[in-house]
C-alpha positions as CSV (number, residue, x, y, z in Angstrom):
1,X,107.5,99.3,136.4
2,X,106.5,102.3,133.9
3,X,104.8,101.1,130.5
4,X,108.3,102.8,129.0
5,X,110.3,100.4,131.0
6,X,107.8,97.6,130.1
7,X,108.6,98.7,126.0
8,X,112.0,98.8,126.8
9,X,111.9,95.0,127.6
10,X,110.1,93.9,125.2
11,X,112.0,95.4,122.1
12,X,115.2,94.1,123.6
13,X,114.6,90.7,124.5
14,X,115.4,91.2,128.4
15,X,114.1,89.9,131.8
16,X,112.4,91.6,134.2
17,X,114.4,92.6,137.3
18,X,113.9,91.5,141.0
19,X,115.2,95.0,142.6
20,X,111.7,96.5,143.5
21,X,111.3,97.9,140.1
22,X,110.1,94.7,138.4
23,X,106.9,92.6,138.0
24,X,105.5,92.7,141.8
25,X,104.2,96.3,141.1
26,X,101.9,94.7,139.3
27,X,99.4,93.6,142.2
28,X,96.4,92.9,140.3
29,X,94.8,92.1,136.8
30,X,93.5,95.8,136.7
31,X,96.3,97.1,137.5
32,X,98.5,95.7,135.3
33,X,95.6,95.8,132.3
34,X,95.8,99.5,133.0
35,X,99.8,99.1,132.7
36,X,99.8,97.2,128.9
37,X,97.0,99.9,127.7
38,X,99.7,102.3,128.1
39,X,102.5,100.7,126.6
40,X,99.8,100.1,123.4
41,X,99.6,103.7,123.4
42,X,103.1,103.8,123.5
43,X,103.8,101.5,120.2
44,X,101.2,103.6,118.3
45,X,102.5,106.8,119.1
46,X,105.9,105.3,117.9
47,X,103.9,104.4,114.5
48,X,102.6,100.7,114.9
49,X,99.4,100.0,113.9
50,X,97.4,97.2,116.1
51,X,95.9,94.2,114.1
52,X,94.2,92.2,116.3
53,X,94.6,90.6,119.7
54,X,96.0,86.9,121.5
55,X,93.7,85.3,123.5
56,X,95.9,83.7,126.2
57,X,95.3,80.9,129.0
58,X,92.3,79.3,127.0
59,X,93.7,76.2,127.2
60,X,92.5,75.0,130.7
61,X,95.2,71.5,130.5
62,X,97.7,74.1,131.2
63,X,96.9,76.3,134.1
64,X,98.2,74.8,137.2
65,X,101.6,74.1,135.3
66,X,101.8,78.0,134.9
67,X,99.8,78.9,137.8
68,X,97.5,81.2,135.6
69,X,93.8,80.1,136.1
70,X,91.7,82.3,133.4
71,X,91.9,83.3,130.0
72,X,94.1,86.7,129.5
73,X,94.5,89.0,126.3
74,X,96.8,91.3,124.6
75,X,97.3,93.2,121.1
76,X,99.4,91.8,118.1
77,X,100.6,94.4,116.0
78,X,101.9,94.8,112.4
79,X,105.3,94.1,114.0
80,X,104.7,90.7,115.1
81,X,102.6,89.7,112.5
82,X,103.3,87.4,109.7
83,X,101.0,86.1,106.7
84,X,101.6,82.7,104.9
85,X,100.9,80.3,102.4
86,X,101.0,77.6,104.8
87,X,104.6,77.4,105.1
88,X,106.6,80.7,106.6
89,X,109.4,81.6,108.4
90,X,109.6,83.6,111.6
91,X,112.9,85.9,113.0
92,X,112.8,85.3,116.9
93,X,116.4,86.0,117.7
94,X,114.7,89.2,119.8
95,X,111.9,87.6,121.8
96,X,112.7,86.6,125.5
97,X,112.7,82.8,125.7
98,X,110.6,82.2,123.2
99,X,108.3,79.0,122.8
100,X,105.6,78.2,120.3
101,X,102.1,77.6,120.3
102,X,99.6,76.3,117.7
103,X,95.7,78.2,117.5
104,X,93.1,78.8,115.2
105,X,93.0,82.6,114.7
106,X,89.9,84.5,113.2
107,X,89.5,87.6,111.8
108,X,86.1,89.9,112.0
109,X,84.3,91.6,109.2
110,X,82.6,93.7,111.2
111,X,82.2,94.7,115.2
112,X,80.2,92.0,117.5
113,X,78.1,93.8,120.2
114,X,79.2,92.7,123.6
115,X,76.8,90.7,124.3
116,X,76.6,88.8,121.2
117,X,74.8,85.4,120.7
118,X,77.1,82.8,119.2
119,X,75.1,83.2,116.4
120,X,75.1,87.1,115.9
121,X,79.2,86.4,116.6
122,X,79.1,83.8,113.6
123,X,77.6,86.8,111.5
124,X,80.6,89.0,112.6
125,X,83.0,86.2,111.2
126,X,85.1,86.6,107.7
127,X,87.8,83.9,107.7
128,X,88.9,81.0,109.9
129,X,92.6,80.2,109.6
130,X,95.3,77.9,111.5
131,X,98.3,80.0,113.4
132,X,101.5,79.6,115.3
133,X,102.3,81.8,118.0
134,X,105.3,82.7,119.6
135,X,104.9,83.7,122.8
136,X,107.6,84.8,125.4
137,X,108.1,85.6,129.1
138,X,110.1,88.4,130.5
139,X,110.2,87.0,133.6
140,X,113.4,84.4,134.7
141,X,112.5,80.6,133.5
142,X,108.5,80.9,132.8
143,X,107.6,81.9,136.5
144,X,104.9,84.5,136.9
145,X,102.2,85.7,138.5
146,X,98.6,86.4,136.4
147,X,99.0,90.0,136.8
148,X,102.3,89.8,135.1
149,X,101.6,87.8,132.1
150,X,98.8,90.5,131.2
151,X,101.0,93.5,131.8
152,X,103.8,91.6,129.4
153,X,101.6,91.8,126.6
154,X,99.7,88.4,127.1
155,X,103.0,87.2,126.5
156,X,102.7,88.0,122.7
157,X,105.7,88.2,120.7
158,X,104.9,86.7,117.1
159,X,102.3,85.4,115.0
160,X,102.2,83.6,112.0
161,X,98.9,83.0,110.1
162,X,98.4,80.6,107.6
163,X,95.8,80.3,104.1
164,X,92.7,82.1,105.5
165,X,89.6,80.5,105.1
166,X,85.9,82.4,104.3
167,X,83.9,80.8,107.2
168,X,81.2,80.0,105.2
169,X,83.7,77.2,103.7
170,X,83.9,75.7,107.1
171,X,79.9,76.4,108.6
172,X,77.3,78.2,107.8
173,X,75.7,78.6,111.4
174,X,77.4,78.9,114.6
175,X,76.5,75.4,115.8
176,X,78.5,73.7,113.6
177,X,81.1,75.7,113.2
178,X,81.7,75.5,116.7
179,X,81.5,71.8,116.3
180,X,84.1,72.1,113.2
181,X,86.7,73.5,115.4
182,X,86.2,71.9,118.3
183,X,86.7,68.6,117.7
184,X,89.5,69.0,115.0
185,X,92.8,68.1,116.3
186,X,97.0,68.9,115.5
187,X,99.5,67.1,116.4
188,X,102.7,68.9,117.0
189,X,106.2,68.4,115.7
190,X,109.5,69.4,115.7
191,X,111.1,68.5,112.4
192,X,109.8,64.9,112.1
193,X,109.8,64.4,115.8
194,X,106.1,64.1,117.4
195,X,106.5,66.7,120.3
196,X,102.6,67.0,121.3
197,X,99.1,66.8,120.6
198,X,95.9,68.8,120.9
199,X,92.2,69.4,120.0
200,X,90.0,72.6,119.8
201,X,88.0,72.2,122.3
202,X,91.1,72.4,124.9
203,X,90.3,76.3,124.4
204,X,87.2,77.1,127.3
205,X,85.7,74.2,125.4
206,X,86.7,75.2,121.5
207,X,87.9,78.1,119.2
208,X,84.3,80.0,118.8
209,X,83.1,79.8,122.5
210,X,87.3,81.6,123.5
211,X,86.3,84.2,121.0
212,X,82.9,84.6,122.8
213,X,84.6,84.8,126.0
214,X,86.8,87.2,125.2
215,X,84.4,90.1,123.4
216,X,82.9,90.6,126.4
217,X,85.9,90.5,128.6
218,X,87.6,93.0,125.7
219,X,84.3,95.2,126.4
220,X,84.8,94.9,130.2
221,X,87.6,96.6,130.7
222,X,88.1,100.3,131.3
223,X,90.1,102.1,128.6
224,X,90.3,98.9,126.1
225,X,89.6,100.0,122.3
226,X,86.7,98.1,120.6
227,X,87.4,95.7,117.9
228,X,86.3,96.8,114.3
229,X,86.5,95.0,111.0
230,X,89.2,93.5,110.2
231,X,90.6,92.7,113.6
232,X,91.8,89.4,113.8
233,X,92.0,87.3,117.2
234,X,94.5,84.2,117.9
235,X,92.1,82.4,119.7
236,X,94.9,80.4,122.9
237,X,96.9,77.1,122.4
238,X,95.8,73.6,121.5
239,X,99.1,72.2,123.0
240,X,101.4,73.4,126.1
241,X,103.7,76.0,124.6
242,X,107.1,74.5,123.9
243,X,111.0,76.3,123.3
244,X,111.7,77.0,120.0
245,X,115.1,78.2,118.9
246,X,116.7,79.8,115.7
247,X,117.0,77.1,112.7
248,X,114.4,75.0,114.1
249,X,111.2,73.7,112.1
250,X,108.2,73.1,113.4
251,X,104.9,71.8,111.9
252,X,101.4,71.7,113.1
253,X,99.4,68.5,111.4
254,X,95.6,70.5,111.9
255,X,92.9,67.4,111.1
256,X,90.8,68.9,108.0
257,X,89.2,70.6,106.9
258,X,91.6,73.0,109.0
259,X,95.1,73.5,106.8
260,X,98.7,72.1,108.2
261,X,101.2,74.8,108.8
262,X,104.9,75.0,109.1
263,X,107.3,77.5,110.2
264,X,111.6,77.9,110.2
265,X,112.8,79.8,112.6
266,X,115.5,82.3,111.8
């Protein structure tokens, strides 16, 4: 599958054939990492601009019920992304069966080396903020392979962020800001029914050790573009990811100090 055949998918909402021209030519994580670098390309030469990136498969709870078994990433781009007071709305009608997610995404104020010390990473921190994701699979009823999942974009398709936070309202070292984030907890629902529940440190053991994982995973592979201020980073799931259709709401209860969100889907 050519990244223009990849872009194709994605901006119409359609699976992934079977036929030989599909998914299995993507054999390997390089491979297909190699593959969704080139479509990136493909959506800036088009004129998008890239904001940030989804850190997917944090959530270790998760991984044997989608047979993925490490963290993967991709880029979120002025096109999927959405800023809000706390409550928003989000237009899904052309994401491929989409389902939702609820993270703690945090943006950068300037560039952390690769080998950062959670501490030196703390000092690259501007905001902390809660976030819904909307992720999607082009591939028929959620079954993929690792490989696949990373060349669809980390299975980005929207994100909504919240009130953003300065950091130093939440910590002022990296010890407890990890500690902040890792033991707050949501609870999931769809209108007023209770649909699932979560804690930070269900993400490779809470929000500021994913982000640690993935700057030097970002750094370790060839071709990838270094992050720079004002990148921003969804940082995986508390919960399992669940369907979401048009004219649903959803909120996400976040414990404080972390804000609630909610989101209608149109």
């Amino acid at each position: 599958m050519t990244p223009e055949t990849l872009l194709h998918h994605d901006d119409h909402g359609t699976l992934w054939s079977d036929d030989g021209s599909g998914a299995s030519a993507f054999a390997d994580a390089a491979g297909a990492y190699q593959a969704a670098l080139a479509m990136r390309a493909l959506r800036i030469d088009r004129g998008e601009q890239p904001l940030g990136y989804k850190v997917g498969f944090t959530n270790r709870n998760i991984w044997s019920r989608y047979n993925v078994f490490a963290p993967i990433w991709g880029t979120v781009w002025n096109t999927t992304l959405t800023w809000c007071d706390g409550q928003g709305s989000l237009r899904i009608s052309g994401a491929c069966q989409p389902r939702i997610e609820p993270e703690c995404v945090i943006g950068l104020r300037s560039t952390p080396r690769p080998d950062a010390s959670l501490d030196e990473l703390f000092e690259a921190i501007d905001w902390v903020a809660t976030g819904f994701e909307v992720v999607q699979s082009h591939r028929p009823d959620w079954k993929f392979s690792a490989p696949e999942t990373i060349a669809d974009n980390a299975l980005h398709a929207r994100l909504l962020v919240g009130p953003r936070r300065p950091v130093t309202q939440l910590a002022h070292d990296a010890t407890t800001l990890h500690a902040v984030l890792a033991s707050a907890t949501v609870a999931l629902h769809r209108g007023d029914v209770p649909i699932d529940e979560g804690v930070g440190s269900n993400v490779l053991d809470g929000p500021l050790l994913a982000l640690h994982h993935f700057v030097r995973e970002l750094h370790a592979c060839p071709g990838a573009p270094d992050l720079k201020p004002g990148d921003l980073v969804s940082t995986g799931t508390w919960t399992d990811a669940w369907p979401v259709r048009p004219g649903e709401r959803w909120s996400a209860r976040f414990a404080p100090p972390l804000h609630e969100l909610s989101v209608r889907f149109e």
